[in-house]
N, C-alpha and C positions, 0 to 999 in steps of 0.2 A: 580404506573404508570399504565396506563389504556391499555392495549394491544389489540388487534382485530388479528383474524390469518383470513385471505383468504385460502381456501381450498376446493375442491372437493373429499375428503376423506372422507368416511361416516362412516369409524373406524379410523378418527383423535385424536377422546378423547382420546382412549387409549395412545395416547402418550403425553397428558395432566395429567395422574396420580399422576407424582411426585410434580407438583405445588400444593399447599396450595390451597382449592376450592374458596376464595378472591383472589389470585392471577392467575385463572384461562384467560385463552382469551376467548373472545366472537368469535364463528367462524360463517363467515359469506361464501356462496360462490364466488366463482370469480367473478362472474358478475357484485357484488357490488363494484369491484376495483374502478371502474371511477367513478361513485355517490359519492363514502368516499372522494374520493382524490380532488372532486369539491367543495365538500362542508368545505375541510379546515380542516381537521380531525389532530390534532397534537399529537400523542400519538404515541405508538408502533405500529407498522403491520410487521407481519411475513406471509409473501408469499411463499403459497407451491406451485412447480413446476409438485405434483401428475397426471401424466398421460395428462398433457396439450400440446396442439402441441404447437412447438416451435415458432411458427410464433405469436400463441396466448401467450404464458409467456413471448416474449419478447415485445410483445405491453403493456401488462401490468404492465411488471417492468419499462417500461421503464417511464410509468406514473407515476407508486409508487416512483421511482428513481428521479424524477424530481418536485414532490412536495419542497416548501421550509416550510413545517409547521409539515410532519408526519416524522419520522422513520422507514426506512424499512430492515429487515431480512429476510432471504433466507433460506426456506428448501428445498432440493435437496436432499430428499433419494434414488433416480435414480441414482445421480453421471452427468446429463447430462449436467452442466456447465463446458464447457473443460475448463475455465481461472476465477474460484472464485477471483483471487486477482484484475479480471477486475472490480467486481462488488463494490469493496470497493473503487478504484478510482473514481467510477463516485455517491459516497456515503451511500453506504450501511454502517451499522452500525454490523451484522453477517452474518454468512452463515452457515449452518448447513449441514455438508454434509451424507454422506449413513452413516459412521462409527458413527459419533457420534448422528446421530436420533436414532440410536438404543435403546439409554438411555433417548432417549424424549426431550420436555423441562422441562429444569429443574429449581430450584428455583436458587441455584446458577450459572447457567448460563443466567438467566436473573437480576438477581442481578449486573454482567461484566457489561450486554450490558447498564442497568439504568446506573452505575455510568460512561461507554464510556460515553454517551449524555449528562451527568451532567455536566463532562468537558468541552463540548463544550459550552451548554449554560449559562454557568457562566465565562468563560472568557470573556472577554474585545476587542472590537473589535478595530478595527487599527487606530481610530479616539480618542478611549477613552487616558487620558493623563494617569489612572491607568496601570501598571506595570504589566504583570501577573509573579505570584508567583510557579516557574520551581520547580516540584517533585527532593528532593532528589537524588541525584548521586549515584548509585551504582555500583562503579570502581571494576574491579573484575581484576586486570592484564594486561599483556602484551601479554596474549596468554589463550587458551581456558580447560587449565589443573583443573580451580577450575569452571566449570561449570556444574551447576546442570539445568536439562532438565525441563522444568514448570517453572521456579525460575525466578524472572524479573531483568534485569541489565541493566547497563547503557550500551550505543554502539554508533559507529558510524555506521550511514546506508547512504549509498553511491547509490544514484538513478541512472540506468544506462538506455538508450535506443537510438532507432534508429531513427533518424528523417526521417518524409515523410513514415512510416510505410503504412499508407492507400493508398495511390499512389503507392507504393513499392509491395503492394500485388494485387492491380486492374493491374497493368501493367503487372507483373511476373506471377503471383499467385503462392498461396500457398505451393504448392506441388513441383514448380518449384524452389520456394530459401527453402526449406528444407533442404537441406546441407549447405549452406553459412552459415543461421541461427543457425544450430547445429555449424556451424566451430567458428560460432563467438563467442555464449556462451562459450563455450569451449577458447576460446582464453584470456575470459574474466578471468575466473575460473581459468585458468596459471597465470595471470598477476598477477592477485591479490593474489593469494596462495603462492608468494614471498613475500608478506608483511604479511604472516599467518589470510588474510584475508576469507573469507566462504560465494559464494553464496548464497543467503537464500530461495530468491522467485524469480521465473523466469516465464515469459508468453513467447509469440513467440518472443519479438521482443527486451525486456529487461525485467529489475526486480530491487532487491536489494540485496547488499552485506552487509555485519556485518563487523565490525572492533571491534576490543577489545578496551574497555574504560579502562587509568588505572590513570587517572586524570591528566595527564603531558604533556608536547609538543608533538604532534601525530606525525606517519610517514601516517598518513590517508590523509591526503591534497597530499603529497609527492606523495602516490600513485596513485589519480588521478590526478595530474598535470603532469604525466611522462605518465600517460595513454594518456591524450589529446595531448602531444607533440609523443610518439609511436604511436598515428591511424594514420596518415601517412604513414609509413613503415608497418603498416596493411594491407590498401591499395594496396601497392606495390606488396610485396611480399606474405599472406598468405590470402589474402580474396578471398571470392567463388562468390561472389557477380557480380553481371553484370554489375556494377557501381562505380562509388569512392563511400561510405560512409561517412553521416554525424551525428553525437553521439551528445547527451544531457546525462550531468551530473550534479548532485549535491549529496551535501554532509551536515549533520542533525548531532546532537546527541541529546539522549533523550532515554527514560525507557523505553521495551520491553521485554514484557514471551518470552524467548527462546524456541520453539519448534522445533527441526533440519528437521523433517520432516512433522510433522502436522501443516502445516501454514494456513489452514484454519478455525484453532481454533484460531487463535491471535485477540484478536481485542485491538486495541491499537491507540493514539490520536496520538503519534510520528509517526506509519508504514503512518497514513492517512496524515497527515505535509509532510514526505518527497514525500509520492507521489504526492502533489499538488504542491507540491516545484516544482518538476522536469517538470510535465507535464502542469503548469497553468504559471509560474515565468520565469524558465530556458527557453531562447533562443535557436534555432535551434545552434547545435554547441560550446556550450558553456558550460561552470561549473561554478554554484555557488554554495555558503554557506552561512549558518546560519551564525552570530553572535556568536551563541554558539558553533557550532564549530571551526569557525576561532580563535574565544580564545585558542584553541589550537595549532595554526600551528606554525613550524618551525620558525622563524624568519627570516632566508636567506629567505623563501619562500613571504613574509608577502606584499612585491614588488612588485610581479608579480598580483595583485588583486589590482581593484580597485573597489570603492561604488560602489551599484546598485539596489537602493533604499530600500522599504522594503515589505516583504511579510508576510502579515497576523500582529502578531504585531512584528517581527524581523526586525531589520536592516540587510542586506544583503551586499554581495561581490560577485563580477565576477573576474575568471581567465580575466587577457587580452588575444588580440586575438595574437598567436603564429605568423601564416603567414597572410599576406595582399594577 
């Protein structure tokens, strides 16, 4: 695979040592971001954030970000991206943060990121009548006693977040719902830690949670269908919020490296699924699922969900709506 790094580091090779000198990147400086990205350039690009003002790395990612023909990766030995799991929503393929540029790029870690993009482009897009062929299940339990930290296993991941966020914070700002925000992660974190479930990735305004796969009728639907029917009584009585709130959820299973707290090394075709689930699919207010998860739900539950068309190549379900 053909790779190019953008960079204004003029001691960048040194952290190109460990790749194979054929597997090296061409580094080119920033300047040539928009020329490459005009010209249709479909390969790797890794974008360093080295000493560039902000105003300038995010015009430029924002370009790299929006081509539909290149790949782009993220080095950030600075640390100055407060929300990396933003960057993989709107399609990043890595992120490289301070801790692990330490070690460079490496052969094996660009070995992840080729076979990430292989996935993508060799499935089957939502027109095609081919099947795509789902990775292996790796059921591990009912609970998180045989997990090993780096190891990949099956889950379910549970997309949570706030609708009207961009409104929410031009109105409020920032610093104004900074407790509501902390009170609701946190309210999130209780709810679900009753079903022995585990925040995993969280930005300001939602994230995703983990459910144990143990291949049998989930209590994962269960728990957020009692979650959309309790944000009412959220509302009520423990939100900090200046407003009534309104939540978007969905619900995924699929393969996933467990890192409890390095989640900026994940890169993974399922974490990128449910996030598009949630934030492209899911309606203001509302919970859906995959196919592949709803093969699991409860059966008393099975009622309460009706079709809702399909997303990507899945057939889908929506919660009905609780109150009118």
């Amino acid at each position: 695979m053909q790779i190019l790094l953008f960079s204004d580091n003029k001691r960048i090779s040194e952290k190109l040592a460990a790749l194979p000198r054929a597997q090296r990147p061409e580094v080119l400086p920033t300047s040539e971001v928009a020329k490459t990205v005009r010209r249709g350039y479909s390969g790797l690009i890794y974008f360093d954030l080295h000493k560039l003002a902000q105003a300038a790395y995010k015009r430029l990612l924002a370009a790299l970000l929006k081509s539909t023909t290149a790949h782009t990766g993220i080095i950030d030995s600075a640390g100055v991206v407060k929300d990396p799991a933003e960057l993989f929503h709107r399609g990043a393929v890595d992120y490289i943060g301070k801790a692990q540029w330490a070690a460079g790029l490496t052969k094996a870690r660009v070995g992840r990121v080729a076979a990430f993009i292989e996935a993508f482009r060799t499935a089957p897009d939502a027109e095609s009548e081919e099947k795509v062929v789902h990775r292996t299940q790796i059921a591990f339990g009912s609970d998180w006693s045989s997990i090993t930290h780096g190891q990949e296993y099956t889950f379910y991941l549970m997309f949570v977040e706030l609708d009207g966020k961009e409104e929410m914070e031009k109105k409020y700002g920032l610093r104004n719902l900074g407790a509501a925000l902390l009170s609701f992660k946190e309210y999130v974190g209780d709810f679900v830690s009753d079903y022995g479930r585990r925040v995993w990735i969280w930005s300001k305004f939602g994230g995703i949670v983990l459910f144990p796969f143990d291949g049998k009728p989930s209590e994962a639907i269960n728990c957020v269908f009692r979650f959309m029917l309790f944000k009412h009584l959220y509302d009520i009585e423990e939100s900090s919020f200046p407003n009534l709130i309104s939540v978007r959820m969905a619900l995924h299973v699929g393969n996933v490296m467990y890192h409890p707290d390095q989640t900026d090394q994940v890169i993974s075709d399922t974490l990128n699924r449910t996030f598009h689930l949630g934030q492209q699919h899911t309606l203001p207010g509302s919970f859906a699922v995959t196919e592949d998860a709803f093969a699991y739900c409860l059966r008393e539950l099975q009622g309460y969900f009706v079709p809702a068309g399909e997303f990507e190549d899945r057939n889908m379900v929506r919660m009905k709506r609780a109150f009118v």
